[in-house]
C-alpha positions in Angstrom: 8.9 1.3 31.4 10.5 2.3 28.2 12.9 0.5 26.0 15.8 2.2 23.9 14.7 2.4 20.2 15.8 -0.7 17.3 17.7 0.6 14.7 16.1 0.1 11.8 15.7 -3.7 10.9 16.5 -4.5 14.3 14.7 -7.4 15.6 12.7 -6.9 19.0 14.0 -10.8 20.7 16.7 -9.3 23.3 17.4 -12.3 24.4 18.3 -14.1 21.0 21.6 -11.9 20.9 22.0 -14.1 23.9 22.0 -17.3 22.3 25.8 -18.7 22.2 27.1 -19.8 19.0 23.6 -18.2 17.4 24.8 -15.4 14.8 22.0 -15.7 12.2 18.8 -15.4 13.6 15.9 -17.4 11.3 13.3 -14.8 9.8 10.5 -16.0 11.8 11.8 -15.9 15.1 12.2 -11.7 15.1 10.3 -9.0 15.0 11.1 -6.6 12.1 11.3 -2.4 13.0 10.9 -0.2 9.7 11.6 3.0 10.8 9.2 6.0 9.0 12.7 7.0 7.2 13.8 4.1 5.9 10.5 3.3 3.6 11.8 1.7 0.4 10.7 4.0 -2.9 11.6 1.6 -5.6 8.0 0.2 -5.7 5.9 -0.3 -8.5 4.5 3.4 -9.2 1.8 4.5 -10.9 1.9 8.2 -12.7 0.6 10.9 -10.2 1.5 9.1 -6.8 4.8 8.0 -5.2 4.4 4.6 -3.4 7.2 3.7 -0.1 7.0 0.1 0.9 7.3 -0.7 4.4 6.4 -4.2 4.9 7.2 -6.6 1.7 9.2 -9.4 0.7 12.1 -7.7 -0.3 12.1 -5.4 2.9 11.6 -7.7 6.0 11.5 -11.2 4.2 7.5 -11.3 4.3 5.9 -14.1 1.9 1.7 -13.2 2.0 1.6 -9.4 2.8 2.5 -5.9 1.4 2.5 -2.7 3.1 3.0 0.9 3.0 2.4 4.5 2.3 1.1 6.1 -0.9 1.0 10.0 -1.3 -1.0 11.9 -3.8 0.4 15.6 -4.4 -2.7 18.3 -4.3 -4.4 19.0 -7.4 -3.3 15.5 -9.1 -4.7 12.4 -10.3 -3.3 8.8 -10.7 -2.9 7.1 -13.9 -5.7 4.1 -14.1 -4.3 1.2 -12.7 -5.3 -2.4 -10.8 -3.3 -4.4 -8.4 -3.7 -7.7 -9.8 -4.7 -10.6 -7.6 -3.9 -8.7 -4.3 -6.9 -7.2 -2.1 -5.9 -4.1 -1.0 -7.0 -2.6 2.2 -6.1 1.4 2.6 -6.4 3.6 5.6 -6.5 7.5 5.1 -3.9 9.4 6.8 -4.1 12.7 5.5 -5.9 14.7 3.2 -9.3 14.1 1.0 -8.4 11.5 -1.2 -10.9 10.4 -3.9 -11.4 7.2 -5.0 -12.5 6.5 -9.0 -13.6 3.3 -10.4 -16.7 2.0 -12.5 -19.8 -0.2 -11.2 -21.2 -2.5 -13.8 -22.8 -4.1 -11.1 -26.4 -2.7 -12.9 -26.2 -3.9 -16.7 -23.8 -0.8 -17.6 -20.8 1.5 -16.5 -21.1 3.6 -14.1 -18.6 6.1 -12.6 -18.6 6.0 -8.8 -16.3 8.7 -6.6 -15.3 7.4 -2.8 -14.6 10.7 -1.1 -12.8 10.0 1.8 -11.9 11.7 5.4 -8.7 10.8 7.5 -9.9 7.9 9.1 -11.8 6.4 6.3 -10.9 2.9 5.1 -11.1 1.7 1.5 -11.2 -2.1 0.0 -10.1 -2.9 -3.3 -10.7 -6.1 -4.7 -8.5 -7.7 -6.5 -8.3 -6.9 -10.3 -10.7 -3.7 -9.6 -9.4 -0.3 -12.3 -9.8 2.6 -10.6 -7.5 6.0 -10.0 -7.0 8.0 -6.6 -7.2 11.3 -6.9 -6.3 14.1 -4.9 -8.5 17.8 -6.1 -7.3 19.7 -2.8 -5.0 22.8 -4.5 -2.7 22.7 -1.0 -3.0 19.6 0.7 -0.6 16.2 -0.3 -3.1 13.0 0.7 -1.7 10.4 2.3 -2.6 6.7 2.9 -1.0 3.7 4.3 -2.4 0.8 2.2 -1.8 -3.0 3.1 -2.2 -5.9 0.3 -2.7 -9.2 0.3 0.5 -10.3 -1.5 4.4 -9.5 -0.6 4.7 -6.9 -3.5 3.2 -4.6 -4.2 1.0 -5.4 -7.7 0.1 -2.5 -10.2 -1.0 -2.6 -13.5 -1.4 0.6 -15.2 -4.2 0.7 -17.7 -5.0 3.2 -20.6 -8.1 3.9 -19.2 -10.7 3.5 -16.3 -12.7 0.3 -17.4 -14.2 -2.7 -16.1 -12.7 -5.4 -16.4 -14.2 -8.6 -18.6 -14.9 -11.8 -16.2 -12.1 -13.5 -17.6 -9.6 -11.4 -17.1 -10.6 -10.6 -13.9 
């Protein structure tokens, strides 16, 4: 059995528009539809990729998760950048995305490249630099990326670095 489509922001509780004398219905008692073209673009960006937020605090009233889409045009590279105290989890879409970031993990810095497949997941932990990059000359990549806090946390860096314990 199908159901019609929400509009978007709808909730998905039929019956609560049921509810006499009921006209606000509390945030956590609905399900929240974000329709593919309704994404919110005024995110925190990063030079070379164009973040849409789907799931955050200011979209659908969430308080311990962010989520949404990030594309990478063909031949470009993001600036160097972290996302704070969130982990980030990212699922490839579309494309060959690349992911950059340096391993101290051996006494000194070493640049490691994440080539990744549709498909592929990613984790970044939390205060991690690193860059996407995209080196295909036609093809936009595309991920959806989900984080552990409501917004969507990005500090650009001048460069790719690790950071000292203390900051970190």
């Amino acid at each position: 059995m199908s159901e019609p489509l929400t509009a978007p922001g709808e909730g998905f509780h039929p019956h609560l528009h049921d509810t006499p004398g009921r006209s606000d219905v509390p945030l956590r008692s609905r399900l929240h539809h974000v329709r593919a073209d309704s994404l919110d673009d005024g995110t925190a960006q990063t030079g070379g990729m164009r973040r849409f937020a789907a799931v955050s605090g200011r979209t659908v009233g969430s308080e311990k998760l962010w989520m949404g889409q990030t594309h990478v045009a063909p031949e470009t590279s993001s600036s160097d950048h972290h996302h704070g105290e969130s982990e980030t989890a990212i699922y490839v879409v579309g494309g060959h995305p690349e992911f950059v970031f340096l391993d101290d993990s051996g006494g000194r810095a070493e640049e490691v490249r994440l080539r990744t497949s549709p498909g592929d997941y990613v984790f970044v932990p939390p205060f991690v630099p690193h860059r996407e990059e995209n080196p295909d000359p036609r093809e936009e990549a595309v991920v959806v990326i989900a984080r552990s806090t409501q917004e969507a946390i990005v500090v650009n860096l001048p460069g790719l670095y690790a950071l000292p314990a203390e900051e970190a």
